[in-house]
Backbone as CSV, one residue per row, in Angstrom:
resi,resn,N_x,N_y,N_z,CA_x,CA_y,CA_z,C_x,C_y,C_z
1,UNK,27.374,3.507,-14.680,26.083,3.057,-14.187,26.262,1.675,-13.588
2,UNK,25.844,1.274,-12.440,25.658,0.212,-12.037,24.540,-0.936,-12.102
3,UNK,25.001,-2.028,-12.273,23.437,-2.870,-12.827,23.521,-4.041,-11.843
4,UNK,23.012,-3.693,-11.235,22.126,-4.187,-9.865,21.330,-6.081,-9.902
5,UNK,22.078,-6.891,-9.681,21.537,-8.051,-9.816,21.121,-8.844,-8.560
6,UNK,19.437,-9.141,-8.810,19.114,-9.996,-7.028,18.405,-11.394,-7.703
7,UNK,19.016,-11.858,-6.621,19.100,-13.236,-6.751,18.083,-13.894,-5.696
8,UNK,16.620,-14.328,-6.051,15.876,-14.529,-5.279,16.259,-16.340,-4.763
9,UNK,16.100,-16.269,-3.450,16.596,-17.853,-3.147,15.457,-18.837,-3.154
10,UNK,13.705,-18.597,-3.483,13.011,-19.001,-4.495,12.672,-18.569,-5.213
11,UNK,12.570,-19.174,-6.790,11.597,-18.271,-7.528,10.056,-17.710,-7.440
12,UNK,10.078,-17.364,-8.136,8.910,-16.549,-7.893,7.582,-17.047,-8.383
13,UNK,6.686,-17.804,-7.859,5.829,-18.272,-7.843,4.314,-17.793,-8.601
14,UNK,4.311,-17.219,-9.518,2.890,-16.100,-10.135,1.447,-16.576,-10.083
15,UNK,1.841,-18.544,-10.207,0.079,-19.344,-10.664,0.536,-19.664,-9.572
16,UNK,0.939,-19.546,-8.271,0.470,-20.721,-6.899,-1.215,-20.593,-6.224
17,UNK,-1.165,-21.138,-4.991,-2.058,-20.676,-4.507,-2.136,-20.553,-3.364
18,UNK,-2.890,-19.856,-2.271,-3.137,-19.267,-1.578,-1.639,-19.810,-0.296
19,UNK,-1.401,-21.406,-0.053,-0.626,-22.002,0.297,1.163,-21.454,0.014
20,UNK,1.274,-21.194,-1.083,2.290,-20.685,-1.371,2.640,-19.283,-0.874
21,UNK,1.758,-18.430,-1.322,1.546,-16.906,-0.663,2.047,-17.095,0.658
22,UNK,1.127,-17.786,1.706,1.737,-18.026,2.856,2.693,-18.207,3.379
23,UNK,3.685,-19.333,2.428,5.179,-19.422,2.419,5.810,-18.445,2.063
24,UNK,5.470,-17.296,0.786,6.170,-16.480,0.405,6.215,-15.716,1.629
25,UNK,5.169,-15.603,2.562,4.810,-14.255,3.363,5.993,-14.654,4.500
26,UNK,5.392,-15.938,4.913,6.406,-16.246,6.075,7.721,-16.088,5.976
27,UNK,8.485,-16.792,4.945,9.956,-16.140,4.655,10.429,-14.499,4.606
28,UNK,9.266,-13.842,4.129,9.712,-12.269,4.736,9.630,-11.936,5.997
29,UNK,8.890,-12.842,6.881,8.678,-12.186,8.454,9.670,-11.428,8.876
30,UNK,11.250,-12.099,8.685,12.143,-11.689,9.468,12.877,-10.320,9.002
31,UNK,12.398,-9.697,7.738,12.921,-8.635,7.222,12.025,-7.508,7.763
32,UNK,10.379,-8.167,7.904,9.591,-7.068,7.982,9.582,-6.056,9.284
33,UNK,9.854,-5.204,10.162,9.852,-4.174,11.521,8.400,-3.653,11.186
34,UNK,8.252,-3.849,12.542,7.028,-2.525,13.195,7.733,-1.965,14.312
35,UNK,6.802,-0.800,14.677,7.456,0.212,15.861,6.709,-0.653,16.717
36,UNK,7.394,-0.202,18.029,6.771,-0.994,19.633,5.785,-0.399,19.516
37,UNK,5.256,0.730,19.471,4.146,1.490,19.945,4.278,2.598,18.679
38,UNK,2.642,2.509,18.569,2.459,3.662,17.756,1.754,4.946,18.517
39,UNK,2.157,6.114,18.346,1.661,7.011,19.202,0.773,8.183,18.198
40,UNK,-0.778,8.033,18.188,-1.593,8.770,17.737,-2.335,10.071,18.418
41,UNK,-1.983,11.044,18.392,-2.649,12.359,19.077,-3.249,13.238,17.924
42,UNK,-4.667,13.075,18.705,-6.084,13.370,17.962,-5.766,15.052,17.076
43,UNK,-6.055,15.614,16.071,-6.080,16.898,15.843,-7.224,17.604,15.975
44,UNK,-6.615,18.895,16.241,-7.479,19.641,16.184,-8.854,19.817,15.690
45,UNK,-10.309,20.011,15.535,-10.868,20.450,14.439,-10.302,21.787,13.620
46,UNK,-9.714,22.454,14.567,-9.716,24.211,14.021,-8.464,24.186,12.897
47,UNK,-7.440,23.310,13.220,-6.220,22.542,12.218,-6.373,22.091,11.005
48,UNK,-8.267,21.928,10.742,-8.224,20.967,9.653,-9.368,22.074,8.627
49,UNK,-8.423,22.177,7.384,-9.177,22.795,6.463,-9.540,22.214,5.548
50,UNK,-10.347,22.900,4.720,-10.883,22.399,3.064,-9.930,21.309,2.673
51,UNK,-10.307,20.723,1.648,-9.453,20.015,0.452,-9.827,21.051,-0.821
52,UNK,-8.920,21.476,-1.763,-9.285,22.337,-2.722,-9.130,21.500,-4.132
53,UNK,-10.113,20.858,-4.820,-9.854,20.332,-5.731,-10.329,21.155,-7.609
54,UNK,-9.011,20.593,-8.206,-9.633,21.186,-9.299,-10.686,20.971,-10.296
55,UNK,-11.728,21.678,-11.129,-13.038,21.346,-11.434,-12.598,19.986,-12.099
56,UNK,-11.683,19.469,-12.851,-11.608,18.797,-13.867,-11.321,17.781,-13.095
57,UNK,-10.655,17.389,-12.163,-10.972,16.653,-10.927,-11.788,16.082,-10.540
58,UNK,-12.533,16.963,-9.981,-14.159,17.022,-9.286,-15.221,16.303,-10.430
59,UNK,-14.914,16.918,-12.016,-15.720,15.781,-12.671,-15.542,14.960,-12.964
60,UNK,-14.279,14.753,-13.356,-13.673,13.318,-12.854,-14.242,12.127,-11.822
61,UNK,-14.045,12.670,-10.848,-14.787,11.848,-9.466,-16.598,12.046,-9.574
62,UNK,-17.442,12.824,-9.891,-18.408,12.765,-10.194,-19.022,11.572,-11.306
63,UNK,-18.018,11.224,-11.857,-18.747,10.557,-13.039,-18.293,9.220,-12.745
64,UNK,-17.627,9.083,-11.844,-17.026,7.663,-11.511,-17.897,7.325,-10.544
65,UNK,-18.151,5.695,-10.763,-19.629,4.729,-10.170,-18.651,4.611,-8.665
66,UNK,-19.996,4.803,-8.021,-19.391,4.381,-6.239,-19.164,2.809,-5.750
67,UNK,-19.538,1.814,-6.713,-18.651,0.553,-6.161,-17.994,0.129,-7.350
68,UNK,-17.509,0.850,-8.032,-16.637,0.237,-9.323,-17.372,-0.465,-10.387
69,UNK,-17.619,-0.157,-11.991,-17.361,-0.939,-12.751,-18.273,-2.522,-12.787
């Protein structure tokens, strides 16, 4: 088995604030990719069927409040 060690080149910051985040974010820029173009083609209606959920499911989601808690 191999045991895998990463070595962050800052630590990891948990109580910063909003300022820090920012720094954390910016130092990932250069890892993060997007595609040049995203290419979306509309579907069908006739393509799109039911969702089939099971009852225990369904009451599940019934009994749960629509803005949370």
């Amino acid at each position: 088995m191999t045991n895998l060690t990463v070595h962050a080149p800052v630590p990891a910051d948990f109580e910063g604030d909003l300022a820090s985040l920012r720094g954390d974010c910016a130092r990932m820029v250069p890892h993060w990719t997007t595609p040049d173009r995203i290419i979306s083609t509309p579907v069908s209606p006739a393509l799109i069927h039911g969702v089939n959920v099971p009852p225990s499911s369904a009451r599940l989601l019934e009994a749960m409040s629509d803005y949370g808690d």
